[in-house]
C-alpha positions in Angstrom: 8.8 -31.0 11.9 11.0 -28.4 11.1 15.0 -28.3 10.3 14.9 -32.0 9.4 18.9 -33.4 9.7 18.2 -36.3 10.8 18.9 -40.0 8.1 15.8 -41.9 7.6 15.1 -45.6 6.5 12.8 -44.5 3.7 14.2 -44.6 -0.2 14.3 -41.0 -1.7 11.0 -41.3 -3.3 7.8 -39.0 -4.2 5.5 -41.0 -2.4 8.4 -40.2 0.6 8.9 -37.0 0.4 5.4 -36.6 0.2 4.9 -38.1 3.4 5.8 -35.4 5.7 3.1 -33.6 6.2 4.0 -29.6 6.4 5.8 -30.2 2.8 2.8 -31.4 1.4 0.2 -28.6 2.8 2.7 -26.1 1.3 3.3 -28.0 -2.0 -0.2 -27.9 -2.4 -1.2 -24.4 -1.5 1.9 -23.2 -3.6 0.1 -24.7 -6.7 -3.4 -23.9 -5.9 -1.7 -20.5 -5.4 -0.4 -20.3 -9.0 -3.4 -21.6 -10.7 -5.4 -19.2 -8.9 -2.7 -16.2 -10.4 -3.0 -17.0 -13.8 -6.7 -17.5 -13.5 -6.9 -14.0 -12.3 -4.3 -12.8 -15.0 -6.1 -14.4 -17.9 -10.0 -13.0 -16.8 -8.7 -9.9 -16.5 -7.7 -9.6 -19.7 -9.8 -11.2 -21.7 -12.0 -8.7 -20.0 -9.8 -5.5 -21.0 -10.1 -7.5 -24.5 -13.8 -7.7 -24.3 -14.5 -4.1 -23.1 -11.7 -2.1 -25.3 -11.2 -4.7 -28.2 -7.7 -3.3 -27.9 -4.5 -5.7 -28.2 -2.5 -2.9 -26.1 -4.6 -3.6 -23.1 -4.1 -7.2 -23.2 -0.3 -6.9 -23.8 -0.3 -4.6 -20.6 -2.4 -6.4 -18.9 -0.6 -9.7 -19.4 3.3 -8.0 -18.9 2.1 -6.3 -15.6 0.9 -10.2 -14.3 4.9 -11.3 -15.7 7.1 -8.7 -15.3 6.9 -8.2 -11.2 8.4 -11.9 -11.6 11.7 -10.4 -13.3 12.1 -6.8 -10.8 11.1 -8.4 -7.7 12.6 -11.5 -7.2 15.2 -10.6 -5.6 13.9 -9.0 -3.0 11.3 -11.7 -2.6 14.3 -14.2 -1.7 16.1 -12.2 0.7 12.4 -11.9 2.4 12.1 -15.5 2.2 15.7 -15.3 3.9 14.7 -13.0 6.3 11.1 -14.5 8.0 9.6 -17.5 8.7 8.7 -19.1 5.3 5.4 -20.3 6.4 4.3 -16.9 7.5 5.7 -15.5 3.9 3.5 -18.5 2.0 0.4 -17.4 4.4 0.8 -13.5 3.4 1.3 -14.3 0.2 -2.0 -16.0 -0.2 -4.2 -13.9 1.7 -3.1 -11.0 0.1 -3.6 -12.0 -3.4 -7.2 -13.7 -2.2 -8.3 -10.0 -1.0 -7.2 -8.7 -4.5 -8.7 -11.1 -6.5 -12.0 -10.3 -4.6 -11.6 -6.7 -4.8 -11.4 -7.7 -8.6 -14.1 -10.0 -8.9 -16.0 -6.9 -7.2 -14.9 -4.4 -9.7 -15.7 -6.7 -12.1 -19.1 -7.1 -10.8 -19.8 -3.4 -11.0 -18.0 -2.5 -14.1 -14.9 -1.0 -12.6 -12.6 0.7 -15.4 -10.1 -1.5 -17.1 -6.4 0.3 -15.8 -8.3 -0.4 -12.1 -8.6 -3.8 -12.9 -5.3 -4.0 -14.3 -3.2 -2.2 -11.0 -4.7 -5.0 -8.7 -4.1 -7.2 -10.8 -0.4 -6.5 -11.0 -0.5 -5.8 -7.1 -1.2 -9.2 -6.8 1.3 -10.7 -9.4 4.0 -8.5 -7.2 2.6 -10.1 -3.9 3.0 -13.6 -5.9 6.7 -13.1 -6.1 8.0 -14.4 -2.4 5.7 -17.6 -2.7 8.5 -19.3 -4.7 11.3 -18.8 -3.0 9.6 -19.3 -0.1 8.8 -23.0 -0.9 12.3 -23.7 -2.1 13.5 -22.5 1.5 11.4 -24.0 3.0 11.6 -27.3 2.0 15.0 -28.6 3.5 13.1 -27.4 6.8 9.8 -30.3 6.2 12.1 -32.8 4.8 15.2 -35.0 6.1 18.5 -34.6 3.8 18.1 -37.3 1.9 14.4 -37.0 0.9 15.4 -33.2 -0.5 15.7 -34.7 -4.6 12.5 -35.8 -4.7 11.1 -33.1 -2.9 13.1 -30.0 -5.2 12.1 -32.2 -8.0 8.3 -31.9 -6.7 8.6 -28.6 -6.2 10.5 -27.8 -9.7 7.2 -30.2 -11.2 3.8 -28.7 -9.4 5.6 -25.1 -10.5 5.7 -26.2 -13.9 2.6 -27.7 -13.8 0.7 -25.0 -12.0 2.1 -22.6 -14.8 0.2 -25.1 -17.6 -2.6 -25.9 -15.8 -3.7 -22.1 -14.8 -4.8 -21.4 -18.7 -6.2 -24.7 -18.5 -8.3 -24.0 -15.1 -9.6 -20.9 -17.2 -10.6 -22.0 -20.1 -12.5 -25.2 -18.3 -14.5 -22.0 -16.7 -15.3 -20.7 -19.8 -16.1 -23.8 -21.6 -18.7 -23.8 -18.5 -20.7 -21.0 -19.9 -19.0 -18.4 -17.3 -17.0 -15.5 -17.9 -14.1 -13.2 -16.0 -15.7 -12.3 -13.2 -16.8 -16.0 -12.2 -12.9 -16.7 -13.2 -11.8 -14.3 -10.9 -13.9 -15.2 -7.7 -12.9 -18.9 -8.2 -9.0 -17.6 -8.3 -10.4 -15.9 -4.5 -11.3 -18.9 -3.5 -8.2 -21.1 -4.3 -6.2 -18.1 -3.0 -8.1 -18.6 0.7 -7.5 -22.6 0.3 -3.8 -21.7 -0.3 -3.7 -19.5 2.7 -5.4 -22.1 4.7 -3.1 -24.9 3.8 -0.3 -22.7 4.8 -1.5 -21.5 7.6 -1.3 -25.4 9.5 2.5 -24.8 9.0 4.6 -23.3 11.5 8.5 -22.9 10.5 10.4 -21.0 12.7 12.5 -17.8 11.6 15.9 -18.5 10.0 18.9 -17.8 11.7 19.4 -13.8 11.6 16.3 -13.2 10.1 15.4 -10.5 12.8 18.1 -8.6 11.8 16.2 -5.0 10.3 19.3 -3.4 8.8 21.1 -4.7 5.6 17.9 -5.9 3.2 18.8 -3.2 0.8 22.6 -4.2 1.2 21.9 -8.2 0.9 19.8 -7.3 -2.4 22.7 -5.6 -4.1 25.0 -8.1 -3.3 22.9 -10.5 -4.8 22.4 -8.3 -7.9 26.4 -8.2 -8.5 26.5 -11.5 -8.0 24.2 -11.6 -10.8 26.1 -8.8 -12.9 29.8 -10.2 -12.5 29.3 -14.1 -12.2 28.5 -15.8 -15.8 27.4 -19.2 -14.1 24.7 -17.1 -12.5 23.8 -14.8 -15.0 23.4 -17.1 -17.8 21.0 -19.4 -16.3 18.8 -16.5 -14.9 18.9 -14.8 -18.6 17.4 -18.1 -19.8 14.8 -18.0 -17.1 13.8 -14.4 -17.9 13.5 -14.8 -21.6 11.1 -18.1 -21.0 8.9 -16.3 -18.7 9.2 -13.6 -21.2 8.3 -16.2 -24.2 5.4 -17.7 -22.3 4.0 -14.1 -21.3 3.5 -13.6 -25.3 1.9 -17.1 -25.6 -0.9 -16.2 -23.6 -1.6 -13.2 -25.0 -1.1 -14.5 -28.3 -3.4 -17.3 -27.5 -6.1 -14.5 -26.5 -5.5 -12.4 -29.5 -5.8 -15.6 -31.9 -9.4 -16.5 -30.0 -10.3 -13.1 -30.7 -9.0 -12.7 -34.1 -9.2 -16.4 -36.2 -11.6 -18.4 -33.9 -14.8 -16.3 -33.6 -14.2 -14.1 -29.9 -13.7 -14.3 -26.4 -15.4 -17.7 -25.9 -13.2 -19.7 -28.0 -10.4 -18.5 -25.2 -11.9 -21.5 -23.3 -11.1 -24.7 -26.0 -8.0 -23.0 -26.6 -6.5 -22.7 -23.0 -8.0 -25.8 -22.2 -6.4 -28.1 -24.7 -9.8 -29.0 -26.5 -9.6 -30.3 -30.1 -13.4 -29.1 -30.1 -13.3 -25.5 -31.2 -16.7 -26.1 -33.6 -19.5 -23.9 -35.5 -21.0 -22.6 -32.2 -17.7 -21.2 -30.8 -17.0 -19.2 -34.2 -20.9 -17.5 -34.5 -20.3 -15.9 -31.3 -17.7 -13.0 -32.1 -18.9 -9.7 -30.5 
């Protein structure tokens, strides 16, 4: 149930917090969610590497998936704010399951690479309310005294949703697939997001049907940001980590590419395997 106050008899615990049910079906779907984004991210350009053999087109391709995380944020949490944090989750994974079908299509029929690339940052823009959306909504599926071990569930599946999304790649292209097979599988844990999601129903916060003062709730925020240290410093250090992991993956592309004999040693890399042999460096283009 929603807007949990009430004291239970349980310990604050994982097993716990995991207990109530809507927190779990949105815990899960926010980290299917993820995985599916940098699955998508990743295919995409190791396709604009494979079709252009350009770094550029990685870079850009990589930054567009990254950098709606830094200029959309904020008005992601004031949305989260604003609507029923369920509903937010649920748009947020349908949407990005039709893009990453539209680009598993274009894919599929050879679509030019700066296509590609626009849904693809479409998608990363429509990933930025999922978040915030979780964090808010999680003092609504939980009693008071279960929220540590739920934040710190939340805080941990985000983290290791980030890791494992390389991973979930580079397992598909140890398989013997490419992008395109990447990028359908990203669809489908997009739709299994949405559908865990969608068996939540929160209700709208307090005031969120107020229409006027988004705009005016986002620059607030934004000074808040600009004038108070304790805030800024702690969001600078997020921004230049997202920034610094943004370069490892392309990095880690550009290295398959460059040292490790092509596109299809992208797959031991990403996913952790010591086994990058003979075979994986014969099959540069």
């Amino acid at each position: 149930m929603s807007g949990h106050r009430r004291t239970g008899t349980d310990a604050p615990t994982f097993r716990s917090a995991l207990r109530h049910r809507d927190f779990r079906l949105l815990l899960l779907g926010h980290g299917a969610g993820t995985i599916a984004q940098l699955m998508m991210t990743l295919a995409v350009g190791i396709e604009a590497l494979d079709r252009t053999s350009s770094n550029l087109w990685v870079s850009v391709t990589v930054a567009l998936g990254f950098v709606p995380y830094v200029l959309f944020s904020g008005y992601a949490g004031v949305l989260a704010d604003r609507w029923s944090r369920s509903v937010v989750l649920v748009f947020s994974f349908a949407s990005r399951a039709i893009c990453a079908a539209v680009v598993a299509a274009g894919l599929l029929l050879g679509w030019q690479v700066p296509v590609l690339i626009v849904v693809t940052a479409i998608a990363a823009v429509l990933a930025t309310p999922s978040y915030p959306a979780l964090a808010a909504a999680t003092p609504e599926c939980v009693p008071d005294e279960q929220l540590p071990p739920a934040n710190a569930l939340v805080t941990g599946v985000e983290n290791a949703a980030w890791i494992a999304g390389p991973g979930a790649f580079g397992v598909v292209v140890l398989a013997g697939y490419g992008p395109t097979i990447a990028t359908a599988s990203s669809a489908a844990l997009f739709a299994v997001a949405a559908l865990l999601a969608a068996r939540v129903s929160l209700p709208r916060p307090p005031g969120g049907s107020a229409d006027a003062g988004l705009l005016a709730e986002l620059f607030t925020g934004l000074r808040v940001v600009a004038t108070q240290a304790r805030v800024r410093r702690p969001m600078t250090v997020a921004i230049v980590d997202n920034f610094l992991y943004g370069y490892l993956v392309v990095a880690l592309v550009l290295l398959a590419e460059r040292e490790l004999g092509g596109a299809n040693a992208v797959g031991p890399l990403n996913a952790g395997s010591p086994h990058i042999d003979g075979q994986h460096r014969c099959c540069s283009r």
